[in-house]
C-alpha positions in Angstrom: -53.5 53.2 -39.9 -54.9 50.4 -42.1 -58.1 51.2 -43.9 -60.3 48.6 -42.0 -62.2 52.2 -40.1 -62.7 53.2 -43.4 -64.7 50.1 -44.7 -66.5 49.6 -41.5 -67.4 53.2 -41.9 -68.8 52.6 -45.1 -70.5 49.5 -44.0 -72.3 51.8 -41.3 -73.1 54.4 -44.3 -74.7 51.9 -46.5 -76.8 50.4 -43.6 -78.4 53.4 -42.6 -79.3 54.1 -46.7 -80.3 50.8 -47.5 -82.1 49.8 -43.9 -83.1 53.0 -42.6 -80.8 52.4 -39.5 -79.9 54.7 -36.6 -76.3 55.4 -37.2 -75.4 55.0 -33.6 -76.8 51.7 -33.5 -75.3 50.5 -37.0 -71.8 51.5 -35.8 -72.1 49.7 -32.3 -73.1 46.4 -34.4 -70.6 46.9 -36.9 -67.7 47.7 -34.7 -68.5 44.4 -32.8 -68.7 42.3 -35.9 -65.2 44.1 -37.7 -63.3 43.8 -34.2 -61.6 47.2 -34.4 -58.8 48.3 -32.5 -59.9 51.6 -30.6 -57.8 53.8 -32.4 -59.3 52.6 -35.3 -62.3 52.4 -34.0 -62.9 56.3 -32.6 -61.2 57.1 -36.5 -64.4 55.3 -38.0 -66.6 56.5 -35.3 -66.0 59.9 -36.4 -66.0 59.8 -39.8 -69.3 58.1 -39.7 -70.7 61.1 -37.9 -68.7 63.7 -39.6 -70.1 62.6 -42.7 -73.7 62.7 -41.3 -73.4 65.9 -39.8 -72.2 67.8 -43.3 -73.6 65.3 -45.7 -75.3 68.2 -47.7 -72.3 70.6 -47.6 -69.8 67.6 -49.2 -72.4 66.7 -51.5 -72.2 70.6 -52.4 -68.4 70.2 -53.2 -68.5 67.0 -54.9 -70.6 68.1 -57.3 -68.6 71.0 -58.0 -66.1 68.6 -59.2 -68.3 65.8 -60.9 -69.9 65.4 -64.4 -72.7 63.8 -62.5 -74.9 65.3 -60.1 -74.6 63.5 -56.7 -78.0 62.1 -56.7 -77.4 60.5 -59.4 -74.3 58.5 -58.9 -74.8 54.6 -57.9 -74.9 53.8 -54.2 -72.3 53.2 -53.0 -70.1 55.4 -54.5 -71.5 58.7 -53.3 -71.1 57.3 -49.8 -67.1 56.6 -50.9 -66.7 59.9 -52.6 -68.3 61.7 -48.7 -66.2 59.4 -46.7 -63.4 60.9 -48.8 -64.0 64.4 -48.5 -65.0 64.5 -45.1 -61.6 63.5 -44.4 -59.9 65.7 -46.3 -62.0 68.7 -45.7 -62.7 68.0 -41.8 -59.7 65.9 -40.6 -56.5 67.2 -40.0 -54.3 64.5 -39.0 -55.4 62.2 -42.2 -52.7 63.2 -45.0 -55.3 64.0 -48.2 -53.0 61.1 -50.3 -54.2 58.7 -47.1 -57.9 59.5 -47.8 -57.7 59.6 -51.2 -56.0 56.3 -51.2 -58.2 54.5 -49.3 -61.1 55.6 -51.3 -59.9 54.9 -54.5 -59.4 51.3 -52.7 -63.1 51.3 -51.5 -64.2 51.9 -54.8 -62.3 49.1 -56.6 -63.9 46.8 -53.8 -67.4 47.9 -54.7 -66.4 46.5 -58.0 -68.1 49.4 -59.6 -66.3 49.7 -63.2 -65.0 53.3 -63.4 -65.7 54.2 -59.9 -62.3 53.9 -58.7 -60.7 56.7 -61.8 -64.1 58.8 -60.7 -63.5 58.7 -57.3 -59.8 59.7 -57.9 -60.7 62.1 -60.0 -63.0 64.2 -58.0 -61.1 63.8 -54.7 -58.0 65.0 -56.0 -59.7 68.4 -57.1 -61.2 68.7 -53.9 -57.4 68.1 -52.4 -56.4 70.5 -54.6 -58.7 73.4 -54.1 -59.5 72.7 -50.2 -58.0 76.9 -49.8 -60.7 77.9 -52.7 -63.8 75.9 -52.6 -66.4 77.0 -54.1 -68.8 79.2 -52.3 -72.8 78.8 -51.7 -74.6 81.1 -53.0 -76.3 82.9 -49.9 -79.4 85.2 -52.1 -81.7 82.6 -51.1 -81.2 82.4 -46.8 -82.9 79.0 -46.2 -80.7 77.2 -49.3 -77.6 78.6 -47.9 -78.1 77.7 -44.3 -79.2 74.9 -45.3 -76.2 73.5 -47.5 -73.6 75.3 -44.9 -75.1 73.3 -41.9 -76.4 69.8 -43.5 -80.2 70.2 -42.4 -82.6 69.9 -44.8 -84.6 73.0 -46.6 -88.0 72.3 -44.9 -86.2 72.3 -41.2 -84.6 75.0 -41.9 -87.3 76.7 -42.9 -89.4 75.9 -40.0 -86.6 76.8 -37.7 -85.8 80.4 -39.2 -89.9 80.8 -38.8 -89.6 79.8 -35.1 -86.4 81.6 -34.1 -85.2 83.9 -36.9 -82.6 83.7 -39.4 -79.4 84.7 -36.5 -80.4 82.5 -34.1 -81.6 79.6 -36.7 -77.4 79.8 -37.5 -76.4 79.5 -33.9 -78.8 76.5 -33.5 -77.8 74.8 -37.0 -73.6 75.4 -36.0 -74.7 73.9 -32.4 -76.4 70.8 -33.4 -73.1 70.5 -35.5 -71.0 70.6 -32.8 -70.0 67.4 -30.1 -72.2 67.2 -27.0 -70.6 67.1 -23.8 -70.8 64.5 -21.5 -72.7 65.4 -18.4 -73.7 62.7 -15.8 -75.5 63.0 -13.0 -74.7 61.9 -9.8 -76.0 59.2 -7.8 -76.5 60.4 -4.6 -77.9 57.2 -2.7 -73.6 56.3 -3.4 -72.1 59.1 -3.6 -72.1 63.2 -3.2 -71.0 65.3 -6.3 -67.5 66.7 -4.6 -66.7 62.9 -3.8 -67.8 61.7 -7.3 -65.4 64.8 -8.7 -62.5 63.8 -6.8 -62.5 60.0 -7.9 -63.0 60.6 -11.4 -60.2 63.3 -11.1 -57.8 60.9 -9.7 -58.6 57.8 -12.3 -57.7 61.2 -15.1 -61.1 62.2 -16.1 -61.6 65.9 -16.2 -65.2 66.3 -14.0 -66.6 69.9 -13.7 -69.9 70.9 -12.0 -72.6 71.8 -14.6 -72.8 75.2 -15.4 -76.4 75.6 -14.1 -78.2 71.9 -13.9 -77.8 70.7 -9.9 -76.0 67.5 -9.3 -74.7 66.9 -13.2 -70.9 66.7 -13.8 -69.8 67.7 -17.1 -66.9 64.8 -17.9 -63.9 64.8 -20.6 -61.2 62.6 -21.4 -63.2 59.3 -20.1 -61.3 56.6 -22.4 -64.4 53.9 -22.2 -66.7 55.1 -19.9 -68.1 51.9 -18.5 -64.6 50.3 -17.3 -64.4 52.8 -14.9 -65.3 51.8 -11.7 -67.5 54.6 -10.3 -69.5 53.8 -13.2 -69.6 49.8 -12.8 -70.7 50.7 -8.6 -73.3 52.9 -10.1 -72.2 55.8 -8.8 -73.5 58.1 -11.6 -76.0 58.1 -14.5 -74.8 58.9 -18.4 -77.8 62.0 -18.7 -78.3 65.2 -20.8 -79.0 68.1 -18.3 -82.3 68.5 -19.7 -83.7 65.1 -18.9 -82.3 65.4 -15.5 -84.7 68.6 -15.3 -87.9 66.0 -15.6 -87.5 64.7 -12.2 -87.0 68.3 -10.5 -89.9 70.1 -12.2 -92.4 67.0 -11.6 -91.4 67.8 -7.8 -91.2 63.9 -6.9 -90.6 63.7 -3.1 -89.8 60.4 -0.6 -92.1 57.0 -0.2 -94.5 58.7 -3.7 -96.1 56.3 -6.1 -94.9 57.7 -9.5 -95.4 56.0 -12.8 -93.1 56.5 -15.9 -95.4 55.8 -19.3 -92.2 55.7 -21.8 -89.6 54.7 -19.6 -87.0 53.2 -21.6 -84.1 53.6 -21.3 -84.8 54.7 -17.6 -83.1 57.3 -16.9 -86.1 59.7 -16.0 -87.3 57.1 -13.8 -83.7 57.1 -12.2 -83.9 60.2 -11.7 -86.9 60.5 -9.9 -85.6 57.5 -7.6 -82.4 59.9 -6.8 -85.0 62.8 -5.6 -87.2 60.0 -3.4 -84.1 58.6 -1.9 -84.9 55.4 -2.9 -87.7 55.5 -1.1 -91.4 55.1 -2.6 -92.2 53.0 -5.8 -91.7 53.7 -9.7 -93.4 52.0 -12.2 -91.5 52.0 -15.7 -93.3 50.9 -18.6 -91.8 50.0 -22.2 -93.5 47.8 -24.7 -90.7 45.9 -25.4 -89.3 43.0 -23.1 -85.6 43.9 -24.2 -85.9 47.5 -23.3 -87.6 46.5 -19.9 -84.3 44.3 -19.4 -82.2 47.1 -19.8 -83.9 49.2 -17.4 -83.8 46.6 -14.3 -79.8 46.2 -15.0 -79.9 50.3 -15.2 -81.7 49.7 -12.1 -79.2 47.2 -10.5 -75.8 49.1 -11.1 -77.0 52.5 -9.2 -78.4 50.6 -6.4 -82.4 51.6 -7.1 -84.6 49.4 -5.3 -87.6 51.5 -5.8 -87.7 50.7 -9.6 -90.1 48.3 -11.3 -91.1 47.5 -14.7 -93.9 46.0 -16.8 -94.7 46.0 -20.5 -97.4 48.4 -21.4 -98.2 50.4 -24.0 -98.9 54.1 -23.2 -102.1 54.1 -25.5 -104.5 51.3 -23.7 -105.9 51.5 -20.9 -105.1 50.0 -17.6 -107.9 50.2 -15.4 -106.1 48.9 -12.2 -104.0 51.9 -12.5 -107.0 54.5 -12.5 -106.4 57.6 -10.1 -103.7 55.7 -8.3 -100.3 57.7 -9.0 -98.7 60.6 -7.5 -97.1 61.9 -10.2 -97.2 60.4 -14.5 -94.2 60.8 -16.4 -95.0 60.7 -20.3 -92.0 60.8 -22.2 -93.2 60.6 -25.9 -92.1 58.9 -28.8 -91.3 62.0 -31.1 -88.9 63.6 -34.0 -85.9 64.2 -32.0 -85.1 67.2 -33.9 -83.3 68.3 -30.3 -80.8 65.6 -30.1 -79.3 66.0 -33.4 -75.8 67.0 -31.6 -75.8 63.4 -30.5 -77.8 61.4 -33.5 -76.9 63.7 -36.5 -79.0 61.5 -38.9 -82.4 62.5 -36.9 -82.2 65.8 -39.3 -82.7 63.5 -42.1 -86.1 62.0 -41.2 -89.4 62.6 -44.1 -91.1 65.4 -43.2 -94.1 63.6 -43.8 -93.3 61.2 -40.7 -93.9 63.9 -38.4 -97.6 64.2 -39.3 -98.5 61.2 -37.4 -96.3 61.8 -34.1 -98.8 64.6 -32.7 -101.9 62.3 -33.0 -99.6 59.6 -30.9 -98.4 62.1 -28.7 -101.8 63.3 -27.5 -103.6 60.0 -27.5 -100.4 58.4 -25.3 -101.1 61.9 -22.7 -104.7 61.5 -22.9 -104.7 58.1 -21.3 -101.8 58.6 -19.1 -103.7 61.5 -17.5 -106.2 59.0 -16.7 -103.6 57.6 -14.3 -103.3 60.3 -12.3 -104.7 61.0 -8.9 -106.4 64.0 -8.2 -104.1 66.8 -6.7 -101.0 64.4 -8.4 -98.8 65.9 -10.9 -98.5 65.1 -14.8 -95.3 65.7 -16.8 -94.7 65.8 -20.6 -91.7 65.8 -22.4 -89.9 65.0 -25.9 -86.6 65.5 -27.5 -87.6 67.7 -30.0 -87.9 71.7 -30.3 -91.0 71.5 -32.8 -94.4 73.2 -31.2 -96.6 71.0 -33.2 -95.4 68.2 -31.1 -95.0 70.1 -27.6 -96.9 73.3 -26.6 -99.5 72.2 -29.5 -100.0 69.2 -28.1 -100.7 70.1 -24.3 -102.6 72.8 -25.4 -105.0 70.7 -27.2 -105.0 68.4 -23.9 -105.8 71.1 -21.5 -108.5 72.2 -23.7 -109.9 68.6 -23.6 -109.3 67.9 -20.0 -110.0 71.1 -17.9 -109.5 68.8 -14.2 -105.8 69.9 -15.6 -103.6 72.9 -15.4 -100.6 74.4 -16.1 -98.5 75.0 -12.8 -95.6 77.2 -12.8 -92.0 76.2 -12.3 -88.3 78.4 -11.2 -85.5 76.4 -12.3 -81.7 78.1 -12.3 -80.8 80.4 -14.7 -80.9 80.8 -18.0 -84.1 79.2 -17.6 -85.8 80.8 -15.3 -89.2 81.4 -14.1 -91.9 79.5 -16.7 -95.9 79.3 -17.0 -95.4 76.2 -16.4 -93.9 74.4 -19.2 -90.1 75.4 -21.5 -88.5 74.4 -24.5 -84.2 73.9 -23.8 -82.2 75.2 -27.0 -78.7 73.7 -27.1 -77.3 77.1 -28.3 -79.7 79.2 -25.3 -79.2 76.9 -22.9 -76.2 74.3 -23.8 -78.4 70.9 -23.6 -80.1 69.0 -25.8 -83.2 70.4 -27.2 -85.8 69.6 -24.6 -89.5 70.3 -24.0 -91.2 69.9 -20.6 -94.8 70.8 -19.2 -96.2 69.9 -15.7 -99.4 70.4 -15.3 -101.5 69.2 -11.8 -105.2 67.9 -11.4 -107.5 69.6 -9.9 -108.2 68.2 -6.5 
């Protein structure tokens, strides 16, 4: 292979430093602009994400074998020196002389005087010694977790407060691991066994969910769009646990249901599924592209029920006062539950959070205002923090007592609830997923 994934890869790297960019989103752009063939470009895909995921570990072994600490080497030779030993430390089918190579070649691009004899350098001893690295000191349980699983101290931390230091591990290796691909069916086209049965004759391996109703769980899918069930809308690309919105809010045929946060639709999709098609969904983004998005979503499964408008979940709309069945609020938050599929969400300030509650409960607060009396209200996030979920609806009920908490059953391993649950990918194999329905009073 040429080393064109390996400079794309870097170009992704020094994007998301330099412009705070989602990695997902850098790579899509960059891929497009560097016209990658696909071998090359599911090589750069992954070490973009491999280096994301253990960032914090290579960094570990770098500096084990660098006069300078890695914080302070000029950008973008630390990313060069990762993209390195990623490869040689996580990729078997890249000989170590390939990925040293090509490093040494990114460095002399960067034109960064001795970079190219550094980056030798230090890659070779990590070639070397890849049977006898050294070790991380575990006395201090937070550092060591940490550094072994790339999430920063003040996460881990918070995690090992929430869940204990065992479990904290399982979490940590899970959010290191690949997602799977679930998809839920589209059953206005097409019935789960039927769905099975074509995607196992075009070669894709499709196997009921373990426990979420009416998900597949897909492998071996090439490019997922150019197949046709997925270009005649026969199925939705959705974690498990966001299919879960539309079955706890209870939605039934010919309702009037409102989604605040809608983008990119697939809760409102969802909830179209359960009505048959039948009733009327209203999904609200603020941003025109987004809405676009959601009325081709829309298109390809067949949904006629589904309409948009820009709105933004904090302001009031008084023409929509008491006059919905059920309110989806889908909040902007950390997404400290989807790090499986965006590993650089581990990375955010800790200071960002702060705000995202305040949001969070002023974006419920009005939505609630929405609702009809007897209707149904449903929050949700990505995220597995309780300062932005059970904190948050907690302070709501307290402020709006017309609301309460109602009970759900789902399959298990989730159960019976109070009436709202937090989904653990290593509990419950999905993302990490809060959701809390709560009914007015009539």
């Amino acid at each position: 292979m040429n080393h064109s994934a390996r400079e794309t890869a870097l170009r992704v790297l020094v994007s998301c430093r330099n412009n705070g960019a989602w990695a997902d989103a850098a790579l899509k752009a960059q891929l497009s602009r560097d016209g990658l063939d696909r071998a090359d470009a599911a090589l750069c895909s992954r070490i973009v994400y491999g280096v994301l995921q253990n960032q914090l570990l290579l960094d570990h072994y770098i500096g084990a074998y660098c006069t300078q600490r890695p914080d302070h080497l000029q950008p973008p030779l630390l990313d060069i020196l990762r993209l390195g030993a990623y490869q040689i430390l996580f990729l078997d089918k890249v000989p170590d002389s390939a990925a040293v190579n090509t490093s040494v070649e990114l460095a002399k691009l960067s034109k960064r005087g001795q970079a190219a004899g550094l980056v030798n350098a230090v890659l070779r001893k990590i070639s070397q010694n890849k049977q006898d690295l050294p070790t991380i000191p575990d006395r201090d349980p937070v550092r060591y977790l940490s550094v072994r699983y790339s999430h920063p101290r003040w996460l881990v931390k918070r995690l090992a407060a929430l869940l204990g230091r065992e479990e904290t591990e399982a979490l940590l290796a899970a959010n290191n691991r690949v997602a799977p691909l679930t998809v839920q069916v589209n059953p206005i086209k097409t019935s789960a066994e039927a769905l099975a049965a074509e995607l196992e004759a075009a070669g894709v391996s499709a196997k009921p969910h373990t426990w979420v109703p009416d998900c597949l769980e897909l492998s071996g899918t090439g490019d997922l769009t150019a197949l046709p069930a997925f270009r005649e809308g026969k199925f939705l690309v959705q974690d498990p646990a966001a299919r879960l919105v539309s079955m706890i809010a209870g939605v039934t045929p010919g309702q009037k249901v409102l989604d605040v946060c809608a983008a990119p639709g697939g809760k409102s999709f969802s909830c179209a599924f359960a009505m048959e098609n039948q009733g009327t969904i209203l999904a609200c983004d603020l941003h025109e592209n987004k809405l676009k998005r959601i009325r081709e979503g829309a298109e390809r499964l067949g949904l006629g029920c589904v309409d948009t408008t820009a709105a933004d979940g904090r302001i009031f709309r008084p023409e929509w006062e008491n006059s919905f069945d059920t309110v989806l609020v889908d909040a902007p938050c950390s997404g400290l539950g989807i790090i499986r599929k965006k590993p650089d969400a581990r990375y955010k300030k800790v200071d960002d959070l702060f705000a995202l509650p305040v949001i969070q409960n002023d974006i419920l607060s009005n939505a609630a205002r929405y609702v009809r009396p007897g209707g149904v209200l449903v929050y949700s996030t990505c995220t597995i923090l309780p300062e932005e979920n059970e904190q948050v609806t907690d302070g709501f009920l307290a402020d709006h007592p017309e609301f309460v908490r109602t009970p759900f059953t789902l399959p298990e391993p989730a159960g019976e609830t109070d009436g709202q649950l937090t989904l653990w990918p290593q509990r419950h194999g999905t993302d990490g997923f809060y959701i809390c329905r709560m009914e007015r009073r009539a």
